[in-house]
MARBA-3410 file (N, C-alpha, C, O; in Angstrom, 1 decimal):
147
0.8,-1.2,0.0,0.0,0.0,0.0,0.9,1.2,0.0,2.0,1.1,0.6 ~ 0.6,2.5,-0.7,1.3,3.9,-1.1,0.6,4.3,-0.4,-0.5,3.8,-0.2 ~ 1.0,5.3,0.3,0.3,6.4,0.5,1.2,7.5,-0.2,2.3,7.7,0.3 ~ 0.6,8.5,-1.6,1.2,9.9,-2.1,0.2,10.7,-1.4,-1.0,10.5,-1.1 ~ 1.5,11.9,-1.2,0.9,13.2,-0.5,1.1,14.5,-1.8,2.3,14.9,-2.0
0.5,15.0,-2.2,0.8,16.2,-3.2,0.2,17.1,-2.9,-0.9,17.0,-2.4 ~ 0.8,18.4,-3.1,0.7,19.7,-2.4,0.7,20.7,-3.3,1.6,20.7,-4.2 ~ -0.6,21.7,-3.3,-1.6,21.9,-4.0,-1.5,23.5,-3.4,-1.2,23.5,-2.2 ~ -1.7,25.0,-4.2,-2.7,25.7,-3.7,-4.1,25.9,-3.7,-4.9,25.6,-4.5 ~ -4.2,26.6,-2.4,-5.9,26.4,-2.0,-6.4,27.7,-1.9,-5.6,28.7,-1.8
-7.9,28.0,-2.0,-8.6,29.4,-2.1,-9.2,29.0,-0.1,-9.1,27.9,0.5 ~ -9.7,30.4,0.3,-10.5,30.3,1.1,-11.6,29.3,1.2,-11.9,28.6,0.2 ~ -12.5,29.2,2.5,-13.3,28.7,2.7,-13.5,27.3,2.1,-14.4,27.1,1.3 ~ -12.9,26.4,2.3,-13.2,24.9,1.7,-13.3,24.2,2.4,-12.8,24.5,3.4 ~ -13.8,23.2,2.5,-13.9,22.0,3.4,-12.4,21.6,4.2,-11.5,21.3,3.4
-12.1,21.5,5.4,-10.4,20.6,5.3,-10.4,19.2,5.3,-9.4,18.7,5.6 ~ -11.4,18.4,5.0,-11.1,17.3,4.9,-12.4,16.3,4.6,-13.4,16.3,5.3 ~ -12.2,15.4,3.3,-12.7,14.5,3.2,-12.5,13.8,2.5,-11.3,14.0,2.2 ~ -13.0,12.5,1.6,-12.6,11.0,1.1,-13.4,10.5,0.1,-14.6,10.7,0.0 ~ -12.7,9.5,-0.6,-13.6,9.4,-1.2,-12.7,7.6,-1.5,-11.5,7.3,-1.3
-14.1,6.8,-2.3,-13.3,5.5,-2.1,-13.6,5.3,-3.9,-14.6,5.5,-4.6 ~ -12.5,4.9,-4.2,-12.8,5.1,-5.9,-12.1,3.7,-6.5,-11.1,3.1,-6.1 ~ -12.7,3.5,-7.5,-12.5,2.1,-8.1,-12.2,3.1,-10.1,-13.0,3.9,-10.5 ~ -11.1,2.7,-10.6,-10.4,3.3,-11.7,-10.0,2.3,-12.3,-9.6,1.3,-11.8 ~ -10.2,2.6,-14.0,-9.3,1.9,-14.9,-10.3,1.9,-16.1,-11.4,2.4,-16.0
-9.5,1.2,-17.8,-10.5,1.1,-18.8,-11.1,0.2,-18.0,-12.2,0.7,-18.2 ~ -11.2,-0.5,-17.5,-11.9,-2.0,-17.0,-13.0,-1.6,-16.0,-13.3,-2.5,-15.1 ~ -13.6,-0.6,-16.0,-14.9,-0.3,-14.6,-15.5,-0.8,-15.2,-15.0,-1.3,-16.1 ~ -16.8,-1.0,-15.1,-18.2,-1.9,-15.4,-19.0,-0.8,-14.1,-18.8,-1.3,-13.0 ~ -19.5,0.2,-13.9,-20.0,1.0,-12.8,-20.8,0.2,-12.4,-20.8,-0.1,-11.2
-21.9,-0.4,-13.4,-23.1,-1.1,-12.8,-22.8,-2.5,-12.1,-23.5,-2.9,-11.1 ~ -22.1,-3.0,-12.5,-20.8,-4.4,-11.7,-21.3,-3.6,-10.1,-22.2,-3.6,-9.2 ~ -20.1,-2.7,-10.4,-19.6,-2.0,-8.7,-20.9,-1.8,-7.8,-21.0,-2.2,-6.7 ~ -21.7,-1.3,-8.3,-23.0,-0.6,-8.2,-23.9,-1.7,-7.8,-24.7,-1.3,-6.9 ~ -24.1,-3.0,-8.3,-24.4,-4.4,-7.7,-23.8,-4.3,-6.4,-24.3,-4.2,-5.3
-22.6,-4.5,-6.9,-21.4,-5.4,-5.9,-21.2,-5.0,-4.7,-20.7,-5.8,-4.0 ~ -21.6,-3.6,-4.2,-21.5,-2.9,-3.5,-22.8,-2.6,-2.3,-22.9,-2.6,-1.0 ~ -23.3,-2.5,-3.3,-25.0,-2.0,-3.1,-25.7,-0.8,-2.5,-26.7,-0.6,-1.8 ~ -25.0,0.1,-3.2,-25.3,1.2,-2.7,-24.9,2.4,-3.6,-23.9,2.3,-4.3 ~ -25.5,3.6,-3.6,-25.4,4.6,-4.9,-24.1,5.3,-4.9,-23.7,5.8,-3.8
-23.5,5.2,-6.0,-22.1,5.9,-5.7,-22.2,7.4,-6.2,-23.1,8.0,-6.7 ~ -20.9,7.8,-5.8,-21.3,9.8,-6.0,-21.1,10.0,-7.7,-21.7,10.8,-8.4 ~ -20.2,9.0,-8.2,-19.7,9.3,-10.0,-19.7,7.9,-10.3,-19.2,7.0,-9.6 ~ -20.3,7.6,-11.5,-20.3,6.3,-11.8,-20.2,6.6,-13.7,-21.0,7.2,-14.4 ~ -19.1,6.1,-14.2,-18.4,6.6,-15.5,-17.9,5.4,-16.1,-17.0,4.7,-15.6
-18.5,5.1,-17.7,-17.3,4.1,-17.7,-16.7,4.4,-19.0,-17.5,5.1,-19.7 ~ -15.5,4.0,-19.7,-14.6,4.8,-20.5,-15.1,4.6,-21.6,-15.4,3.5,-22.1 ~ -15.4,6.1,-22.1,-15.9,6.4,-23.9,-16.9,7.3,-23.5,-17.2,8.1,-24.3 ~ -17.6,7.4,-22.1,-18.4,8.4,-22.1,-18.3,9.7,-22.3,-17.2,10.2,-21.9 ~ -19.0,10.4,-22.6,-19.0,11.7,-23.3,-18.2,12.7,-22.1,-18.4,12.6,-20.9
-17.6,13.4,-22.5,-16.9,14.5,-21.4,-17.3,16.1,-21.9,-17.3,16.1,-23.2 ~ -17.7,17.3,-21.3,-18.0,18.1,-22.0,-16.8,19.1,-21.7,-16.2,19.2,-20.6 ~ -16.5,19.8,-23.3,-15.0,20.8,-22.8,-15.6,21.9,-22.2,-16.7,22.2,-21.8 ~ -14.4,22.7,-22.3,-14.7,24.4,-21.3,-16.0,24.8,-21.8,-16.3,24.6,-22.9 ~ -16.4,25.2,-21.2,-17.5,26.0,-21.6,-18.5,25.3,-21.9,-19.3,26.2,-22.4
-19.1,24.1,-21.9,-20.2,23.1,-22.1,-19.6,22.9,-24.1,-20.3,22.1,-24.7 ~ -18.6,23.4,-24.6,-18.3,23.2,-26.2,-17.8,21.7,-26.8,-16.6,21.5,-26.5 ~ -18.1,21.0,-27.3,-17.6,20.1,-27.7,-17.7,19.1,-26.8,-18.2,19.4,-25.7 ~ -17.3,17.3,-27.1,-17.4,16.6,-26.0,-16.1,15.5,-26.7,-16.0,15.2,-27.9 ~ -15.4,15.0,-25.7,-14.3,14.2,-25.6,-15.0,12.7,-25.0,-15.9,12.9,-24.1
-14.7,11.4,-25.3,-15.0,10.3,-24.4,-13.5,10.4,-23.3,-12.3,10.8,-23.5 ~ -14.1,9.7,-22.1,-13.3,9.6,-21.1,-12.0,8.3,-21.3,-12.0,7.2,-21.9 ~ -11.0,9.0,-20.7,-9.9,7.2,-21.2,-10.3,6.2,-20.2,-9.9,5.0,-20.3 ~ -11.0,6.6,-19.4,-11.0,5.3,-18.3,-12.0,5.6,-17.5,-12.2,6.8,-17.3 ~ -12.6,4.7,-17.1,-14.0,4.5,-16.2,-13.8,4.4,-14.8,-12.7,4.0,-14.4
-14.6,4.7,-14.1,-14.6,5.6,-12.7,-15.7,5.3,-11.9,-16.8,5.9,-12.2 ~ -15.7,4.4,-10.5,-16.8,4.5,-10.2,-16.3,4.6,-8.0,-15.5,4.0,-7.2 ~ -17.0,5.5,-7.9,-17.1,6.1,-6.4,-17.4,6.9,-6.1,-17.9,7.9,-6.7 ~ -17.3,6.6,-4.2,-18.1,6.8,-3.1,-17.5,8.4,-2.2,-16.4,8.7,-1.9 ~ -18.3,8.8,-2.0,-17.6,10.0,-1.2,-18.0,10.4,0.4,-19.1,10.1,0.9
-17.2,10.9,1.0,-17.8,11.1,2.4,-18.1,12.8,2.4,-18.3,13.3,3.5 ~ -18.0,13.4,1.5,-17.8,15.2,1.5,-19.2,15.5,1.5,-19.2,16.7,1.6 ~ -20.4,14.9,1.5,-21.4,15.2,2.0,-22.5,15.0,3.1,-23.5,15.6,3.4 ~ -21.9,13.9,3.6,-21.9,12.8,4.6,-21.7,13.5,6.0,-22.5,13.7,6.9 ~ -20.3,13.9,5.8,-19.7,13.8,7.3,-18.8,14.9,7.6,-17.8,15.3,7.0
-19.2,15.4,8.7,-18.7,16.9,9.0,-17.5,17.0,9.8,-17.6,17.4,10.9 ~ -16.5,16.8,9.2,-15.3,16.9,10.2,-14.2,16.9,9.5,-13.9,16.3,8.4 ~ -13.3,17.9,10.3,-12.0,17.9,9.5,-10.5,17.4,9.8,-9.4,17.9,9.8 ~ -11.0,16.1,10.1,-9.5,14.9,10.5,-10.2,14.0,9.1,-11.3,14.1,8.5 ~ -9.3,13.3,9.0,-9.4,12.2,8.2,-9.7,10.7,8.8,-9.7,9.7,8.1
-9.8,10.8,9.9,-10.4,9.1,10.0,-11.9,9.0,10.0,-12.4,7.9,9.6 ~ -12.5,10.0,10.3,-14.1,10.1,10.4,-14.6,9.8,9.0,-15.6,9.1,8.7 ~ -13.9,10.2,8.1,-14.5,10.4,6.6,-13.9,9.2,6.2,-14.6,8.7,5.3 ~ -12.9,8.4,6.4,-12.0,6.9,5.9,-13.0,6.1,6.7,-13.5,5.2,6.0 ~ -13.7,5.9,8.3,-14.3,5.2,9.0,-15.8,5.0,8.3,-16.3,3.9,8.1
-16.3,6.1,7.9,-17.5,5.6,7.1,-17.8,5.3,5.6,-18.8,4.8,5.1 ~ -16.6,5.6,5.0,-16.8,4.8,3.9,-16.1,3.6,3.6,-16.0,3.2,2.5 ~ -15.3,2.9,5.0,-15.2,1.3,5.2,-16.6,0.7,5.4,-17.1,-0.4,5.0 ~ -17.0,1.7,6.3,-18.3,1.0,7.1,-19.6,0.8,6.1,-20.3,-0.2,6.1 ~ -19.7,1.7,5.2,-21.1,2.1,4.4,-20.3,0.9,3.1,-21.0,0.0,2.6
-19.2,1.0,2.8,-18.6,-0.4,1.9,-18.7,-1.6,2.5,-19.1,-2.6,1.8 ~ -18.5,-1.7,3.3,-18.5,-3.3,4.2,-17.3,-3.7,4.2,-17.2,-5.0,4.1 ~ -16.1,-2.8,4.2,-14.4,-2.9,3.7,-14.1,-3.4,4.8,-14.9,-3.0,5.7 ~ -12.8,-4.7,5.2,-12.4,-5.7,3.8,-13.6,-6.5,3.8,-14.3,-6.9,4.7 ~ -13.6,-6.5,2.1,-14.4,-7.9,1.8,-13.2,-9.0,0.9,-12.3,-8.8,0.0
-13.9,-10.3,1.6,-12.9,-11.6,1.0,-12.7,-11.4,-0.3,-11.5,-11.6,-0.6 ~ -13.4,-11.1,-1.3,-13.1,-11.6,-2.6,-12.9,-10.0,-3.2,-13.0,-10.1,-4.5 ~ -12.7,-8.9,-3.1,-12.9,-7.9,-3.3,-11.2,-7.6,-4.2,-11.1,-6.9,-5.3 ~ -10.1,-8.2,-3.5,-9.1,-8.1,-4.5,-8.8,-9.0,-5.4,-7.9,-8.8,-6.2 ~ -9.4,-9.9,-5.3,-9.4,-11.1,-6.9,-10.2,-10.0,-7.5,-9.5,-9.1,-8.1
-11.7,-9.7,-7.7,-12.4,-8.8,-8.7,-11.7,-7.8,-9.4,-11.5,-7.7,-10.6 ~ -11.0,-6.9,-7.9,-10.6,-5.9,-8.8,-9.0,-6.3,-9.9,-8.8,-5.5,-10.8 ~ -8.2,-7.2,-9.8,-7.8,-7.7,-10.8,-8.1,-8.5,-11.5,-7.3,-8.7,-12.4 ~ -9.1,-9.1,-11.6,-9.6,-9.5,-12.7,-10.3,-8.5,-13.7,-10.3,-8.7,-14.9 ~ -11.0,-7.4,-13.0,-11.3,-6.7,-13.8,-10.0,-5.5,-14.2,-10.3,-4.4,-14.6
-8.9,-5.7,-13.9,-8.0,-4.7,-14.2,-8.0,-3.5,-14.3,-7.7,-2.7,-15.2 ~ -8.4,-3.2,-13.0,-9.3,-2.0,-12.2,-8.0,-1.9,-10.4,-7.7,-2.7,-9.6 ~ -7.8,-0.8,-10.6,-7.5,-0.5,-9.1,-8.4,0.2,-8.3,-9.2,0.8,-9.0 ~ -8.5,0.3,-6.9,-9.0,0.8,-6.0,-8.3,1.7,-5.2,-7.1,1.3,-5.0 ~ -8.6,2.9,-4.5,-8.0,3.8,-3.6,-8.7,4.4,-3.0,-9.9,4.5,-3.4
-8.3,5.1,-2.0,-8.4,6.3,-1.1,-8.4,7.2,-1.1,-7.6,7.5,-0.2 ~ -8.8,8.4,-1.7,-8.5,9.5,-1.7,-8.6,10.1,-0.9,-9.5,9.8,-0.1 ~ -7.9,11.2,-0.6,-8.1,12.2,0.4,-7.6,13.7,0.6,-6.5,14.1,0.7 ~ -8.8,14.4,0.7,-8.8,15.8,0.4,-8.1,16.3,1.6,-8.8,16.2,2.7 ~ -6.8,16.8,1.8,-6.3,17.5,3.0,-6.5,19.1,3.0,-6.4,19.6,1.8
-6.6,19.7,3.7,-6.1,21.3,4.0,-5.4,21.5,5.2,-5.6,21.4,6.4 ~ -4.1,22.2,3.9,-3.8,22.2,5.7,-2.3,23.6,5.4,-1.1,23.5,5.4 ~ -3.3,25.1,5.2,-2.9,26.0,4.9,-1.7,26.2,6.4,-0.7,26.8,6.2 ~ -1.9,25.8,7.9,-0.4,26.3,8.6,0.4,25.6,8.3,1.6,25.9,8.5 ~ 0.0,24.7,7.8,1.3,23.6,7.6,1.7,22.7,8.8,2.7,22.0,9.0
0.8,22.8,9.3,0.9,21.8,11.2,-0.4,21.1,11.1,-0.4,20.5,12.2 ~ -1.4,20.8,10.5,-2.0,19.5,10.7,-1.4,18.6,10.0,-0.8,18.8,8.9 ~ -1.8,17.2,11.0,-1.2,15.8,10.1,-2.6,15.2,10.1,-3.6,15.2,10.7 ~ -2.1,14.4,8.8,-3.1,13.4,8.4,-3.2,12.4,9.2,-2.2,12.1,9.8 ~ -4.0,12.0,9.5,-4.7,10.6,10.2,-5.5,9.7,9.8,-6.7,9.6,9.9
-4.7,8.8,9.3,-4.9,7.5,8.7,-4.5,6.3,9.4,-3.4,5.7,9.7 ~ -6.2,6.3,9.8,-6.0,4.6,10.9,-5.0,3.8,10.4,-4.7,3.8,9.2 ~ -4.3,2.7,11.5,-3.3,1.7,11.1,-4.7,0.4,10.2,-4.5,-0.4,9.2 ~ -5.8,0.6,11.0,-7.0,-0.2,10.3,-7.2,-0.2,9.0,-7.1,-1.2,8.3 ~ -7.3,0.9,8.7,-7.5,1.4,7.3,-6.7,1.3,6.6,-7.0,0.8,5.5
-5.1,1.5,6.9,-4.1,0.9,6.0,-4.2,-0.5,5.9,-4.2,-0.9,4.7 ~ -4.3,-1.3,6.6,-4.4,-2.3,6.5,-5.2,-3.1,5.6,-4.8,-4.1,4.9 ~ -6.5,-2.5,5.8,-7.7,-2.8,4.5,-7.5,-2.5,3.3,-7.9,-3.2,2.4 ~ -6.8,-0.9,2.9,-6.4,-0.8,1.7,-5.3,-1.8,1.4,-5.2,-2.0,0.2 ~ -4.4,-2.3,2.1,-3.2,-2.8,1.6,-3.6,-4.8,1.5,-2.8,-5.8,1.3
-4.9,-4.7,1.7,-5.7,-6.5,1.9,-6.4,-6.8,0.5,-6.8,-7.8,-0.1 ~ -6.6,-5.1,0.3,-7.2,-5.3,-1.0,-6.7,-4.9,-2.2,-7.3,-4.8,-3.3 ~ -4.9,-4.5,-1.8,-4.0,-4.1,-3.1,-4.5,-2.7,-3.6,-4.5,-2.4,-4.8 ~ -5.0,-1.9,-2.7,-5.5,-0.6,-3.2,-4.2,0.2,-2.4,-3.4,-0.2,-1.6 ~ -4.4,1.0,-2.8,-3.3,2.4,-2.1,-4.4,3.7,-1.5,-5.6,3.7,-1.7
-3.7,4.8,-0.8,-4.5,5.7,0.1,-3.6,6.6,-0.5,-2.4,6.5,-0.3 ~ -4.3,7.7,-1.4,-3.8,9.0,-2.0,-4.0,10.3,-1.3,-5.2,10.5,-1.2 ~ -3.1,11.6,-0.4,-3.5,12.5,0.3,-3.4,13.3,-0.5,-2.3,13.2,-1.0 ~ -4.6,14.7,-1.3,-3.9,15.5,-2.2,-4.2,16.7,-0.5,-5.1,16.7,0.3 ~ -3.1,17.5,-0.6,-2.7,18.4,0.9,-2.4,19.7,-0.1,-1.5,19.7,-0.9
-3.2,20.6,0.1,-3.8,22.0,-0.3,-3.1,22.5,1.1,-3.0,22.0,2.2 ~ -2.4,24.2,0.4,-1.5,24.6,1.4,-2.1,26.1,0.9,-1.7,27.1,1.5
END
């Protein structure tokens, strides 16, 4: 399991922290996940669908298909385990067969996570749990950290 941290500028007033649990690759099937899961995801995309450019002009198909869950409307807090704790819990993470699928479908899974952390003195907080589940199911835990 990775954890990347990439450091970003930020505007005022934004959320500092939330998650999202995301399944990526040409290989999504959203409606698979969307079964498999059982529950409505926030973006459900799979590759070739239409993308619209700047300004609503023109449309591009996507290179790769996209299907996930977010905690940014969910859950009000700005640490990172609150927002990683409920989208194990609302996934049912680990599940047994959950990293054969996603290589079979040649699809990865991750973590994302929205940091802020404009003094430069918060740390992220990523349960040893949570690594562990991402690292059971061959997924990685991504921090993007807005300064």
């Amino acid at each position: 399991m990775a954890t990347r941290i990439k450091t970003t500028g930020v505007s005022a007033e934004v959320r500092l922290a939330y998650a999202s649990f995301t399944i990526g690759g040409e290989g999504v099937v959203p409606q698979f996940w969307t079964d498999y899961f059982g529950v409505k995801p926030s973006v459900a995309k799979s590759k070739g669908d239409p993308i619209r450019g700047p300004g609503g002009l023109g449309t591009m198909g996507r290179r790769t298909g996209v299907w996930s869950v977010s905690s940014a409307s969910v859950i009000s807090s700005d640490q990172l385990a609150p927002h990683l704790r409920y989208l194990t819990s609302y996934l049912a993470l680990p599940r047994a067969d959950l990293r054969v699928l996603l290589e079979q479908a040649g699809v990865s899974a991750r973590m994302f996570c929205f940091w802020v952390n404009e003094s430069g003195d918060r740390i992220p907080d990523i349960p040893a749990d949570i690594r562990s589940t991402m690292e059971a199911i061959g997924g990685t835990i991504e921090i993007d950290e807005y300064r």
